[in-house]
N, C-alpha and C positions, 0 to 999 in steps of 0.2 A: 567822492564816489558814493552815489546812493547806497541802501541795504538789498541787495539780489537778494538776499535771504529771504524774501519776500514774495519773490516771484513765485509765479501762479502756472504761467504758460510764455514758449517763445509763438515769435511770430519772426515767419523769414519769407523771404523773395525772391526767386532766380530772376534775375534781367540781365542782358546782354553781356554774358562774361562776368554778370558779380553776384555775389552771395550779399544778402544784407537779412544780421536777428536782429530783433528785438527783445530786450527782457522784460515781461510785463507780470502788471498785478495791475486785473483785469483789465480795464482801458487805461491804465497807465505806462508810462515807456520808463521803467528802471537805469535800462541801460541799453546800447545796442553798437554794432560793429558790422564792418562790411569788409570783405574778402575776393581777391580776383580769382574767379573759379573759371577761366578762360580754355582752358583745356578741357577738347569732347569730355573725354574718361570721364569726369569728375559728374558728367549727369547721367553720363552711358553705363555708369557701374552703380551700384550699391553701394559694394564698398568703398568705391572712393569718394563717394559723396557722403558716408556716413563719417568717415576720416577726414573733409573738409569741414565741414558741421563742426565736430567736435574739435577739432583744432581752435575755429572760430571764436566758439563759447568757453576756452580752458581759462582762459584768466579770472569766468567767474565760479569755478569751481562748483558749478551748479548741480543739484541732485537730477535725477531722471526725471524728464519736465513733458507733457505732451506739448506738440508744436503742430501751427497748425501753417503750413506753409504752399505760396503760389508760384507759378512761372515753372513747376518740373517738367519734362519734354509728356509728351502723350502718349500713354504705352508702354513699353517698355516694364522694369523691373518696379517702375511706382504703379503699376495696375490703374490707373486713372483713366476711365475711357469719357472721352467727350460726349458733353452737353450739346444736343444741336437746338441750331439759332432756328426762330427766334425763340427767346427764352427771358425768365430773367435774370439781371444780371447777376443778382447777389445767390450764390449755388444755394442750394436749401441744405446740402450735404455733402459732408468730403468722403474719401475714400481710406481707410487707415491703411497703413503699412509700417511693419515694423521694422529696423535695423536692428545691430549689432547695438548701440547705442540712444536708439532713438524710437520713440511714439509717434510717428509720423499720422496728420492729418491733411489728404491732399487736395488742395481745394483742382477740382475739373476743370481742365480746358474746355475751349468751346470748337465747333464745328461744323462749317457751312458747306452746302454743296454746291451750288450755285448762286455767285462763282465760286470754286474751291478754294477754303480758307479754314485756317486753323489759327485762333489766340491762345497761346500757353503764358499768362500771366496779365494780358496785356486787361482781360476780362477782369480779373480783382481788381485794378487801377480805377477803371468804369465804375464796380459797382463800389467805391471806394467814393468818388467824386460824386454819385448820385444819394451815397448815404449821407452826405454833408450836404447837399444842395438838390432838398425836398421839391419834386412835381417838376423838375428840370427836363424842357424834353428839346432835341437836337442832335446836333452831330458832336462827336468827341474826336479828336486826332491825338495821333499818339504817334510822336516821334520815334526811331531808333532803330537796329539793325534791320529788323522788317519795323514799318511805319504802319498804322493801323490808322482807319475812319469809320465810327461803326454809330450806324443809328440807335440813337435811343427816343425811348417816346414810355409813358408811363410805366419805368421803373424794368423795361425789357429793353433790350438788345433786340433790335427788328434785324438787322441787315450790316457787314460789315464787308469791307476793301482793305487787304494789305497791299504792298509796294516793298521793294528790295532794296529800297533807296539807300538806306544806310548801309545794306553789305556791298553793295555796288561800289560807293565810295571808298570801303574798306580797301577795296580788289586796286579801284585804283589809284587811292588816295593815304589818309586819313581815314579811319577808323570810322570816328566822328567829329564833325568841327570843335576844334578845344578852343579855350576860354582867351586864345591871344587874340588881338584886336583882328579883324580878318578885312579884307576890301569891301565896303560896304557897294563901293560904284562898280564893282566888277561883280559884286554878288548880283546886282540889280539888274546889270545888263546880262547877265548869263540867265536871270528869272526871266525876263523880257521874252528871251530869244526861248527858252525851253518850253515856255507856258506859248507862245502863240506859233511854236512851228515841231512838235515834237515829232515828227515823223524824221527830223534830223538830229535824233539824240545818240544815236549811235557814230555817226559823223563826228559829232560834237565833241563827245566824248574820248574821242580819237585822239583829236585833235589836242587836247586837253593834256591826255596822257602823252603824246611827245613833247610838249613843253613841261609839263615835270620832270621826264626823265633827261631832256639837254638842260636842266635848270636853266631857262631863257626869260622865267617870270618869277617874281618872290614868290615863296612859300603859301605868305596870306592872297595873294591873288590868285593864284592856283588853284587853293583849296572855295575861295570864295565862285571862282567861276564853275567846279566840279561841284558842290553843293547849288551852285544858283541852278544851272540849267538840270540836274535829277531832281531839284523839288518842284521845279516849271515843270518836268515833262510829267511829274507825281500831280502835282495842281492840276494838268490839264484833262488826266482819265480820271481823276477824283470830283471832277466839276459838278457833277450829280449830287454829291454829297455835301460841300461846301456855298453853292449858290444860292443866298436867298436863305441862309440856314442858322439860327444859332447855336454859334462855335464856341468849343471850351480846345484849348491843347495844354495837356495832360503829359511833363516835359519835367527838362532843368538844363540850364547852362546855355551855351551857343546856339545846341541843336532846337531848345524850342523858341528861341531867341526869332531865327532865320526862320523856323514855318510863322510864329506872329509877325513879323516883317514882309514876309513873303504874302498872306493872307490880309495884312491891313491893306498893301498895294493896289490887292483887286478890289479894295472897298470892303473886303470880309473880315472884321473885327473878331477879334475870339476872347474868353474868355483864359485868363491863364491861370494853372494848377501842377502844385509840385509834384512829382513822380513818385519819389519815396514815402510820400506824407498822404498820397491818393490810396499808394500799396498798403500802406500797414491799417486803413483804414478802411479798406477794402478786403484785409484777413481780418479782423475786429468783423464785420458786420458777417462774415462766412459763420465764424464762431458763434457768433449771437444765433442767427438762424440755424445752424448743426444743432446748439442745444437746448433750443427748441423744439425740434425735432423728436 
């Protein structure tokens, strides 16, 4: 085990259901842990978010540490009011809020109006990925319960598109495609059919959901044809953003597995980048600019 003794500041990140600190001393990772905080209350309250926290970090006994953390909801008890697009990505400043236990620094959502959208973490990932890959300009996607695509062009966020993809499959599926081998040929034919006829996703989808619940198809073809045809019919209103564009998706595991598969198919290569390693690098460079500030 490193010396936490040494820590300086955490760094944490709400994404879909999980809590993930870091213990650092300054851009270095001490030590770090990640916790399922899946339950509303825990971002809907204070205190039960301040009681998840601290549960999280008890094994390292650590003093009262400011944290400078992304992904909390907008509003609410963390006073965070959205940044609107376009902007850049890296906030120039967080918002402080105290707990019971905690120095909270909250790095801002972001907030579009047309068409209405709102990224609560998915914006530290971005400016996280562009702090690493200098004059980068394009499209970024970003897989997961809402799935984001958001222009970027010299070091701003011009314009972004979410999709429900992933709570859609939650509702009728899986969660998120996990890491067993899944049908690649029924993923493919269900991308086919999603991306060139979406106006029958709702059908589809139906249809889908009675064969999981008569179990008439294994598990992995299931889930492969319920992820193929929501990230066809995401592919095909996302076409603006992806055609012609260069791609980074900004991911881990199965999920960004299937948007790189999905997007090599139409000829659109992407670059790929890990979710947790974009986030903690993307509350580093918030920090950097705060204390500069």
């Amino acid at each position: 085990m490193t010396n936490v003794a040494a820590a300086e500041w955490l760094a944490a990140d709400c994404q879909d259901g999980s809590l993930t600190v870091w213990v650092m001393q300054g851009s270095s990772v001490l030590e770090s842990a990640t916790a399922n905080i899946d339950a509303p209350c825990v971002t809907d309250s204070i205190e039960a978010f301040d009681a998840a926290l601290k549960s999280l970090i008890a094994p390292w006994q650590l003093p009262r540490l400011p944290v400078f953390i992304a992904g909390l909801p907008a509003g609410g008890w963390s006073n965070a009011a959205p940044r609107p697009v376009p902007c850049d990505a890296t906030a120039p400043t967080t918002t402080p809020r105290t707990t019971e236990n905690f120095a909270l620094q909250v790095i801002p959502p972001l907030r579009q109006h047309a068409p209405s959208g709102l990224l609560q973490g998915a914006e530290t990932r971005i400016a996280g990925f562009l702090s690493l890959n200098k004059d980068w300009d394009g499209v970024i996607c970003l897989p997961g319960m809402t799935s984001v695509w958001a222009q970027v062009s010299a070091g701003e966020i011009v314009s972004f598109q979410t999709f429900l993809t992933g709570e859609l499959a939650g509702r009728l599926g899986e969660a998120a495609p996990n890491d067993t081998a899944l049908d690649d040929t029924a993923f493919d034919e269900a991308l086919s059919d999603g991306l060139s006829r979406p106006e029958r996703l709702a059908a589809r989808l139906s249809s889908i959901r009675a064969d999981i619940t008569l179990g008439e198809i294994p598990p992995p073809t299931a889930q492969a044809r319920l992820a193929g045809t929501l990230i066809g019919a995401e592919l095909a209103a996302a076409r603006p953003y992806w055609l012609g564009q260069t791609l980074a998706v900004i991911g881990a595991g199965t999920e960004a597995r299937l948007y790189l598969r999905a997007l090599s198919q139409q000829g659109a290569p992407a670059t790929e980048a890990d979710g947790n390693r974009m986030a903690l690098a993307g509350i580093c460079a918030v920090r950097r600019a705060a204390n500069r500030g």
